[in-house]
N, C-alpha and C positions, 0 to 999 in steps of 0.2 A: 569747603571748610566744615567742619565737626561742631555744630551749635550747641553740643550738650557741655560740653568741655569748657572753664573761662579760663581760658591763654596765660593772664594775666596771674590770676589767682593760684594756677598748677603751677608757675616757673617759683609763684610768692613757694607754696606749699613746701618745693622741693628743696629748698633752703632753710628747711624750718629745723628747730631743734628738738623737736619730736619724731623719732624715727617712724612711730605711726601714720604721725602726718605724711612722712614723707614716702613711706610705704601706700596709702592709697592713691600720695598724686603720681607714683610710678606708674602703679596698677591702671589708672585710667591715661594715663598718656600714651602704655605700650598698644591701645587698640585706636588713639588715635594719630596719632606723628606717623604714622604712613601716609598721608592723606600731603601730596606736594605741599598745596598751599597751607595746609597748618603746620608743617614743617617751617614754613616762611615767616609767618608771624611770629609763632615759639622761639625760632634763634634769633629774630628780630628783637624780640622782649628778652633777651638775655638769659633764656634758658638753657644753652647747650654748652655753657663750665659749669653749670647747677648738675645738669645730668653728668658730667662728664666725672664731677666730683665725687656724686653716688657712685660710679663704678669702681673709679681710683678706692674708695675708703669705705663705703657699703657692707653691709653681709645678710646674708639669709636671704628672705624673701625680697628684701628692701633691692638685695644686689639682683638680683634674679630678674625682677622686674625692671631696673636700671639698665640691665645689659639688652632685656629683649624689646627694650626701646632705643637705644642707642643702636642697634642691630637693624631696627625696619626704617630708622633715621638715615641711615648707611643706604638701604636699599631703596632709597626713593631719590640718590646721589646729591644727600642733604648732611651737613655737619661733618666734615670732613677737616674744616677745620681745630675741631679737635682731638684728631687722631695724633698721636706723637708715640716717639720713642717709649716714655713712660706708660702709656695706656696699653701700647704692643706686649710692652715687659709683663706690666698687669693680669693683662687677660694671657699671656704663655702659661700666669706662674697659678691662674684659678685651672685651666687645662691639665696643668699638672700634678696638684694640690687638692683643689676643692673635691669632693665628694657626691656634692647633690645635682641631680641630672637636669633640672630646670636653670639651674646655674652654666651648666656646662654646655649645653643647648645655647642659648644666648652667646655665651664663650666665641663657640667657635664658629657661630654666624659672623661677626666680627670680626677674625682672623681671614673669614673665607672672602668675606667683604673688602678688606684690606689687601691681602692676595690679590685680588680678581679686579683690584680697582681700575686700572691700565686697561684691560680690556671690556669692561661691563661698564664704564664711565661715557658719557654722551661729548665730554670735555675733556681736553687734555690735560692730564694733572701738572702743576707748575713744578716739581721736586719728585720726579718717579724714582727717584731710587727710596723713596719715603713710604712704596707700595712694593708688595711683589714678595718673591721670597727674601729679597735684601731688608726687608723692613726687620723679619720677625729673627732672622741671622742672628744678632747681637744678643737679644733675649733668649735664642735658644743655646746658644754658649751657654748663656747662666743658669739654663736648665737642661743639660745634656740625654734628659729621658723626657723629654718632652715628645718623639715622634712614637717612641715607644709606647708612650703612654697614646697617642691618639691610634696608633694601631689595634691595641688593646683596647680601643673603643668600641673598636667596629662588632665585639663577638657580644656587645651590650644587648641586653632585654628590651629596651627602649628604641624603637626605631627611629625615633624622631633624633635622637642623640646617634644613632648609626649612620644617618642620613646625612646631618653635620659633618660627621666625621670625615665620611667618606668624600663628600665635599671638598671639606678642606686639605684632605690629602688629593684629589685632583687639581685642586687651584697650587698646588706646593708642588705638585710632578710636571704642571703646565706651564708654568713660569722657570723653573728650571729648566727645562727644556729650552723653551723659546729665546729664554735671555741669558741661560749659563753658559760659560765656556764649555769646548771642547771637554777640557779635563775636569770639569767639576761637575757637568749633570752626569755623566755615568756616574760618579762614586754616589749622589745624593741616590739616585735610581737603584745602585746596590745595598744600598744602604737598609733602603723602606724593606728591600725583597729578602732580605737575610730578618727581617724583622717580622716575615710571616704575613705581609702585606696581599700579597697572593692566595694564598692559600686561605686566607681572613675573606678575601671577597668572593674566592670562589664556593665558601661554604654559603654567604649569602646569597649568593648569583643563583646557585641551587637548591635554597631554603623556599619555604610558605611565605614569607612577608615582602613579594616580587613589585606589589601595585605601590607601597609606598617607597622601595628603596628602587624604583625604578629608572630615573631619571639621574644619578650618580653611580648606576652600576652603568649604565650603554654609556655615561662619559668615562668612566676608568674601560673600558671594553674601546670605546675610540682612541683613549690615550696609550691604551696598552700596542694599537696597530699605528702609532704616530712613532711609538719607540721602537719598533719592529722595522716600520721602514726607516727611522732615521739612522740604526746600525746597519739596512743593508745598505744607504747612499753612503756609509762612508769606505773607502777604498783602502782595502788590506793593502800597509804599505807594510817592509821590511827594517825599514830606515824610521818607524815609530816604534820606540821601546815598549810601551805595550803589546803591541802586533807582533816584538819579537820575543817577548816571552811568552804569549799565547803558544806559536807555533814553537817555540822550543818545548813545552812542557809537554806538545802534543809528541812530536819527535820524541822525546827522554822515555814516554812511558811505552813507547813500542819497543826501545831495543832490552835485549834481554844479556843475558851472560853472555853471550860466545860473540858480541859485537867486539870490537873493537872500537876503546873510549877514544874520541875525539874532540881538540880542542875547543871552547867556545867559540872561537869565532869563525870555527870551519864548519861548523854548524848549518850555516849560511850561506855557504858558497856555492851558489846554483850555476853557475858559470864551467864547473867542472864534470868530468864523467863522475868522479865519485858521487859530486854533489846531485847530481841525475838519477846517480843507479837508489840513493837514499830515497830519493822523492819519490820514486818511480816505487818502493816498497812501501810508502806509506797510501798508492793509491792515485797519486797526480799522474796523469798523460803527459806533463811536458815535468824540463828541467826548472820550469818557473812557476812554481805553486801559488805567486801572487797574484799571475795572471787569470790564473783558477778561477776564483775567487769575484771574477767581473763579475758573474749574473746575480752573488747573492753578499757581496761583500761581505765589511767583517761582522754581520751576522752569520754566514757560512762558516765562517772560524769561531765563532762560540760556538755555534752548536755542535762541531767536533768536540771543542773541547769539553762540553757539559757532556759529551755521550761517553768519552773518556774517564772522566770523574766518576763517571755514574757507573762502567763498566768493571772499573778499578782495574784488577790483573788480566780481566777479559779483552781486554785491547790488544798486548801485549801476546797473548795466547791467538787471537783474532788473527792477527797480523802477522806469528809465525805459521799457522798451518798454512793461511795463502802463499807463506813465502815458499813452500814446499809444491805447491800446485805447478801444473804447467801455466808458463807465460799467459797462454788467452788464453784459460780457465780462472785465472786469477779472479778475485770479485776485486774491482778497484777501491778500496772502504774509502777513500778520501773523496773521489768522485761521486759516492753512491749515497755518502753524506749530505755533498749539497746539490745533490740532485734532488734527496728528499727534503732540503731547506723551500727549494723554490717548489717544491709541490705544496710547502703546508702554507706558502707564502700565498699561492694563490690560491688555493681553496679557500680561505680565510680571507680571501679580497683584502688583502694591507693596503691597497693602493684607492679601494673606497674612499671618498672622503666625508668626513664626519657632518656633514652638511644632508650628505644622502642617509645616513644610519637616523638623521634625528628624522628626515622627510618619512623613513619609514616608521618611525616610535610615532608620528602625529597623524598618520594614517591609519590607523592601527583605534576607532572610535571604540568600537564595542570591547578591546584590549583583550578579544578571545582568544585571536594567536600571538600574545606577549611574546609568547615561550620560543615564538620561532625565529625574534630578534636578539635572544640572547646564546653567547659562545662560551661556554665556560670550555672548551675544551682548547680555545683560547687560549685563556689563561693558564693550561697548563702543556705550553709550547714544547718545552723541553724533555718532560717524560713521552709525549708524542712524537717529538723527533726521533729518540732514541726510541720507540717501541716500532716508529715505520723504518728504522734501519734496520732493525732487526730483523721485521719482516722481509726489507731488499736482500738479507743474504741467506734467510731462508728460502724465499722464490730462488734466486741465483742456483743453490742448491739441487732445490727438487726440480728443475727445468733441467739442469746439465750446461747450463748457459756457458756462455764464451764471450771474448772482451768485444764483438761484433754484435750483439745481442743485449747490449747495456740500455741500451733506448728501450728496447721492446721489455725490461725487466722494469723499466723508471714507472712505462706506461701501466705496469700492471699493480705497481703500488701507486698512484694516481687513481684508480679504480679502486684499491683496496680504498682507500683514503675517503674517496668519495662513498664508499658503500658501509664502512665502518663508523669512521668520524661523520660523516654528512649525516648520517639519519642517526646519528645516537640523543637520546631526549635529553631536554634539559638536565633532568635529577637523576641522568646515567653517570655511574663513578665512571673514574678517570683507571680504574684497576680493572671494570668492565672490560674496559674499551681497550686496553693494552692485552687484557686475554683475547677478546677476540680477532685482535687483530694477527695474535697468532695462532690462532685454531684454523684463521680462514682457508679452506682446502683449494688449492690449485685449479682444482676443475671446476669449483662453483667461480670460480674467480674466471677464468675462461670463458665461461656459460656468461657470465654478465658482460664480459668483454665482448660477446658478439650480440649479445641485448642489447646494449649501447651503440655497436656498428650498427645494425638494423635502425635502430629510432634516430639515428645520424642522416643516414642516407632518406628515411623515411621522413625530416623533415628539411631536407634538399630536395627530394623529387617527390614525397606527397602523393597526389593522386599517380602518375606512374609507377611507382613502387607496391603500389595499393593495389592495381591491376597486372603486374608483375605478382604478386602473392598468389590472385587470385587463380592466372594461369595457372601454376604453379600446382594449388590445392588439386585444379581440376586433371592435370597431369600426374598425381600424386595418385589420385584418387582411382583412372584409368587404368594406371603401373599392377597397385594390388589387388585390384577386380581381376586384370590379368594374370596374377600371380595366383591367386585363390582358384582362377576357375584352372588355372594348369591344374593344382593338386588332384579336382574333382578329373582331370581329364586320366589322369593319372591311377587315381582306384585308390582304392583303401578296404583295409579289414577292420572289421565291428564284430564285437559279441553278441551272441542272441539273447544274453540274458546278463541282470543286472546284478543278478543276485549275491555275486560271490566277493568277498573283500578284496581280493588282489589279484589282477589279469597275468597271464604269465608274460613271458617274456615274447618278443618278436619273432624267436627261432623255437619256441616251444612248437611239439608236435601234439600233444593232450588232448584226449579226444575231448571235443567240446566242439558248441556249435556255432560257425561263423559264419559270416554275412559279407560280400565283398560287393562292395556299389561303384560303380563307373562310370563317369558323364559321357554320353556318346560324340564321335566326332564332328559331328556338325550342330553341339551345341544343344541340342531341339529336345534329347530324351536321356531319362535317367537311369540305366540297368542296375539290375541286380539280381543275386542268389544265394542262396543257403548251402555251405558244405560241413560238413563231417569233421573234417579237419584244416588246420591254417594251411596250405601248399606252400613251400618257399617261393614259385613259380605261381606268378599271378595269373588268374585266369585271363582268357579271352572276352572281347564283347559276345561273341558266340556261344559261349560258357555260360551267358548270364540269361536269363531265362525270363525273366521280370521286368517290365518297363513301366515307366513312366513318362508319362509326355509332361513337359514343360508347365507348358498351359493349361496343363490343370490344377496346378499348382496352386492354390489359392494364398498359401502363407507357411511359414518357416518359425517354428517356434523350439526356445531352448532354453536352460537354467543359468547356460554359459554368462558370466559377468560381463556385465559392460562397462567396469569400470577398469580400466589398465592399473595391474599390482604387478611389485615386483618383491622375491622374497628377500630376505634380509642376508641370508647367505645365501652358496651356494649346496651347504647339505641339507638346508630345507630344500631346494629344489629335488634332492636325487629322494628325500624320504620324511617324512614329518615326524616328530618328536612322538615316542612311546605316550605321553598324559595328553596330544592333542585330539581333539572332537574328529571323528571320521567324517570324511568332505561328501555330500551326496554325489552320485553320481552323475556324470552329463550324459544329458538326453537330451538328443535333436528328433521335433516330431514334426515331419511333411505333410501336412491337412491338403486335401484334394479338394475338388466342387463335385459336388455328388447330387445326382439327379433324383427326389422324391415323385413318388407313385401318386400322378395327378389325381386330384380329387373330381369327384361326378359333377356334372355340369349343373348340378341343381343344389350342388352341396354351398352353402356359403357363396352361392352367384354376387354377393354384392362387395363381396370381398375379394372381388378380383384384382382389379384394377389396381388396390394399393399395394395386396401381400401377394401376385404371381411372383414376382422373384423371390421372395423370402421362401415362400413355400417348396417352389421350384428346386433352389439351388442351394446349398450348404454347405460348411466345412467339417470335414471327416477325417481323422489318422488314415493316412494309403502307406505310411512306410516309419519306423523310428527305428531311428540307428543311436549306440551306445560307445557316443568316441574311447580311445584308452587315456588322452588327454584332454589336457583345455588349447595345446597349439593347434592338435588335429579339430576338435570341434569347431575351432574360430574358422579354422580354413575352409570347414564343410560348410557351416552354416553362413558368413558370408559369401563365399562362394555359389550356394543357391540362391541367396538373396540377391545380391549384386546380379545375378542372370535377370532375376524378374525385375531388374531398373529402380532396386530400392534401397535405401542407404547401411549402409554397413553397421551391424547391430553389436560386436564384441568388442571386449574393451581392447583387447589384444587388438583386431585390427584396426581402430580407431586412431592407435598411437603409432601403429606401422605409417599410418597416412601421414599424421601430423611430422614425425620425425623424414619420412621423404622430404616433405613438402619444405620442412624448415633448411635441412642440408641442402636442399634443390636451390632456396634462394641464398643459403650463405655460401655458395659456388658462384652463385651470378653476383654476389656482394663483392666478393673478392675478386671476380673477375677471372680466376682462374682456366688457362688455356693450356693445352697440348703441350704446344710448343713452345712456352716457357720453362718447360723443367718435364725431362726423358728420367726422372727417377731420382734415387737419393745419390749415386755416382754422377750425374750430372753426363748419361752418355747416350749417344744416340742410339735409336733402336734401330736393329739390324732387320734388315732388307733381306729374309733368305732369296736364293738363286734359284730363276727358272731351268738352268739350264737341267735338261734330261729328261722334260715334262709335259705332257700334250698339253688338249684343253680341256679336257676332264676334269675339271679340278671345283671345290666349291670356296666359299671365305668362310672359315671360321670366328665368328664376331667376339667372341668372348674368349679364345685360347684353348688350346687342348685339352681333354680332362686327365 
């Protein structure tokens, strides 16, 4: 109990007929009547129709202070008995009237407290319809902008009055829910959202002032997946007149002139082929569209119908080009609707339950990753729905898909979803996130689809997968060491000289002087020679005049980049732009060990032992050759490298590796065999006929050229 405070003297005080009087014993009451047991005595001493009086008849400071003690009276589940009709009316009509925010603050702690009494009370209240949203019912009749006005709260300067608010509109969306009918919480729930309820929290959700309005935004964020899944458990029926004119409005705005008008009540008649061949155009697989509708109920049929609204004459337009397409080319738009309902349904965990969203707000000490418990994109379900439909008939499109290929279209906007919406930041607009979800290119969309198969499989098998790579790399890596040293095995022609801006062409005869190097066949030596002119007719190793052994190769040095580019078109590749920097030329230089002219036995004798090899042996130029490219230089220069057992230096072949290595294990990921699939006809390969043939014969591995 609060020793500063005398009990007796504040209940005398607030009875008094001096407003000042009775303005300081508010003042010091509202910091102690939290306190249970001075709650106990005070109403015990007849103080809480004293307060209860200041609020009924109060103003200014006097009320301000009267309400934010009657308010922490509330939350200590103290003076309840004098909560009434008249006090509810009271504090509606300061909510919707009063002006000053210390007033309005107290206000609708009170409301929220009265609200929330049924569930935040430790006791059962004896008269619950005297709490809830039935209390403040009758009052809000009397004052028909009374929600209006607390929505209008939320975009307040004052957070503490934002805080409230938001409050009291979850304690009024929660109680609704839990104890309204059927037919009365959706309208209440339409009602707040046409009133800009949404879009009011989601400019907060996304605002700077996240640490005080925290704990009222993740309960409207829970309340908001409490309404989500309560429209998908309820089950699209036909025989609910709402449900029937959902889907008739949807039906009405597809057909266009050249339909033939049909009675209202045949609308509905799925029972027949006509009523089939309708349904079957708007996008359903069967003649029973209600059945549809199991996995996302009639949350699946609003969100046609918001994508509808939101489309306007695009539905309509939508719905006749498919009707032009072949049969399986069609995009199903009804199917493809709530396909994408149950994708946003579970990205967005609706089935969480609000118990685990708070264990993570309380987890959360240092409150560094706030940002990563809140969804605003959430709350804006509907322009998301409609922006991943869009996307599903853009994919549809650019694949070529077919009505057997619906699954593999769901999954790649699931990926879109997670790759778009999952990683977009808190204070990313919601018009971001709809552009990019149609920018996103098919092939980066692919490329992530098999990123995801790999870290799939890779945390099912783990360390095998991991040594599966590794073969893999090292098989990858063998492939274009053999590939590169083919080319050297193969010869090539180099310029003698660097001098000149532009080499001719491959069939030029121009006298100028060329250089032709060829790895010899057992690997071991490098030839080469100098001729007069390029020959079409490559020379021979006997033509080459010049060798190099191997092993004395000390190192391999060249300008050639190691980092893999690719140009941005293809006529930079054939010619660079007139104002571009002329690219230096590539030089590959083959350093030997070359033997120096021992020094006299008396020369530096004590310097033996550390510098005979340094002295001995060094690297020297024995050969530079001057590619006409950077493919042919990559192939030269890891080519000789790759002989002397050491890692591949261009960027060119670096990404030759990586790119085997990756395709090598997304063949083993898929599992892909032979003899699952002979080609895109789906036919056997033919067996030609020995007959007329010795045994002379070889296998061709690779097919004819």
């Amino acid at each position: 109990m609060d020793s500063t405070v005398n009990i007796p003297q504040a209940v005398k005080a607030l009875g008094s007929e001096e407003d000042s009087v009775r303005k300081l014993a508010a003042f010091k009451l509202q910091s102690s009547v939290g306190d249970p047991s001075f709650a106990d005595v005070f109403i015990s001493e007849g103080g809480l129709p004293k307060l209860r009086q200041l609020v009924l008849q109060g103003s200014g400071n006097t009320l301000a202070y009267s309400l934010t003690a009657f308010s922490k009276l509330l939350e200590v589940d103290k003076g309840w008995d004098g909560v009434d009709q008249d006090l509810v009316t009271r504090i509606v009509e300061l909510v919707v009237t009063h002006p000053l925010v210390n007033v309005l603050r107290g206000a609708m702690s009170i409301l929220v407290a009265v609200v929330s009494h049924q569930y935040t009370s430790t006791s059962k209240p004896a008269h619950p319809e005297a709490f809830g949203f039935r209390a403040i019912r009758p009052a809000m009749n009397d004052f028909p902008n009374f929600l209006e006005m607390l929505v209008t709260r939320l975009s307040s300067a004052d957070h503490a009055l934002c805080t409230n608010s938001l409050q009291l509109i979850n304690s009024l969306m929660r109680d609704a829910v839990v104890n309204g009918s059927e037919s009365e919480w959706p309208r209440f729930i339409k009602r707040l959202q046409d009133l800009g309820v949404i879009r009011a929290v989601y400019l907060l959700m996304q605002g700077s002032a996240l640490q005080e309005l925290a704990q009222p935004l993740l309960e409207f964020q829970a309340l908001t997946k409490v309404l989500l899944r309560k429209w998908r458990n309820v089950t699209v029926d036909f025989n609910n007149l709402e449900h029937r004119r959902v889907i008739r409005s949807i039906y009405q705005a597809s057909k266009n002139e050249r339909d033939v008008p049909t009675p209202d009540n045949s609308d509905y008649d799925i029972k027949t082929a006509k009523g089939a061949e309708k349904w079957s155009r708007l996008g359903f697989s069967t003649s029973d569209p209600a059945a549809e509708f199991e996995e996302v109920g009639y949350l699946g049929m609003l969100d046609i119908a918001d994508f509808v609204r939101r489309s306007e004459g695009g539905f309509q337009k939508l719905i006749l080009e498919q009707s032009t397409q072949h049969p399986t080319r069609r995009c199903p738009v009804a199917r493809a609707s709530i396909a994408v309902t149950g994708i946003l349904y579970e990205h967005f965990e609706c089935d969480k339950s609000e118990l685990d969203d708070a264990k993570a707000y309380l987890a959360l000490d240092s409150r560094s990753n706030i940002d990563k418990l809140f969804m605003p994109m959430l709350l804006q379900w509907t322009r998301i729905h409609t922006a991943g439909l869009q996307a599903f008939f853009r994919l549809w499109q650019a694949t070529g898909a077919q009505d057997e290929d619906f699954t593999k279209i769901a999954e790649l906007v699931r990926i879109l979803m997670e790759a778009v919406v999952g990683s977009a930041t808190r204070t990313k607009g919601i018009a971001a996130v709809e552009d990019e979800l149609q920018a996103y290119e098919l092939q980066r969309l692919r490329d992530l689809q098999m990123e995801l198969l790999e870290l799939s499989y890779e945390d099912s098998w783990g360390q095998h997968l991991r040594q599966v790579r590794d073969e893999l790399y090292n098989e990858s890596v063998q492939f274009v060491k053999e590939q590169r040293v083919r080319c050297l095995l193969r010869g090539s022609w180099f310029p003698l000289s660097a001098d000149d801006d532009k080499f001719e062409p491959v069939d030029s005869n121009a006298e100028k002087k060329w250089r032709f190097a060829r790895l010899s066949h057992n690997r071991r030596s490098l030839h080469y020679a100098d001729f007069e002119l390029r020959e079409a007719k490559e020379p021979s190793l006997a033509d080459l005049t010049e060798t190099i052994d191997l092993s004395d190769i000390a190192s391999v040095v060249s300008n050639i980049s190691r980092e893999a580019h690719s140009p941005s078109s293809s006529t930079e590749t054939l010619q660079p732009p007139p104002s571009a920097p002329r690219q230096p030329q590539i030089r590959i230089v083959i350093n030997g060990l070359a033997k120096k002219r021992e020094k006299s036995h008396n020369d530096h004798k004590h310097h033996r032992k550390t510098s005979s090899n340094a002295s001995q042996r060094r690297e020297t130029p024995v050969l530079i050759l001057y590619p006409l490219d950077e493919t042919l230089g990559a192939e030269w220069v890891d080519g000789l490298v790759m002989l002397l057992n050491q890692d591949a230096a261009a960027g060119k072949t670096k990404n030759l590796i990586k790119t085997v290595s990756s395709w090598g294990l997304k063949i083993r990921l898929l599992n892909v065999r032979f003899e699952e699939g002979h080609g895109p006809d789906d036919r056997e390969t033919k067996i030609p006929s020995r007959e007329g043939l010795d045994d002379d014969y070889y296998y061709e591995a690779f097919g004819a050229s």
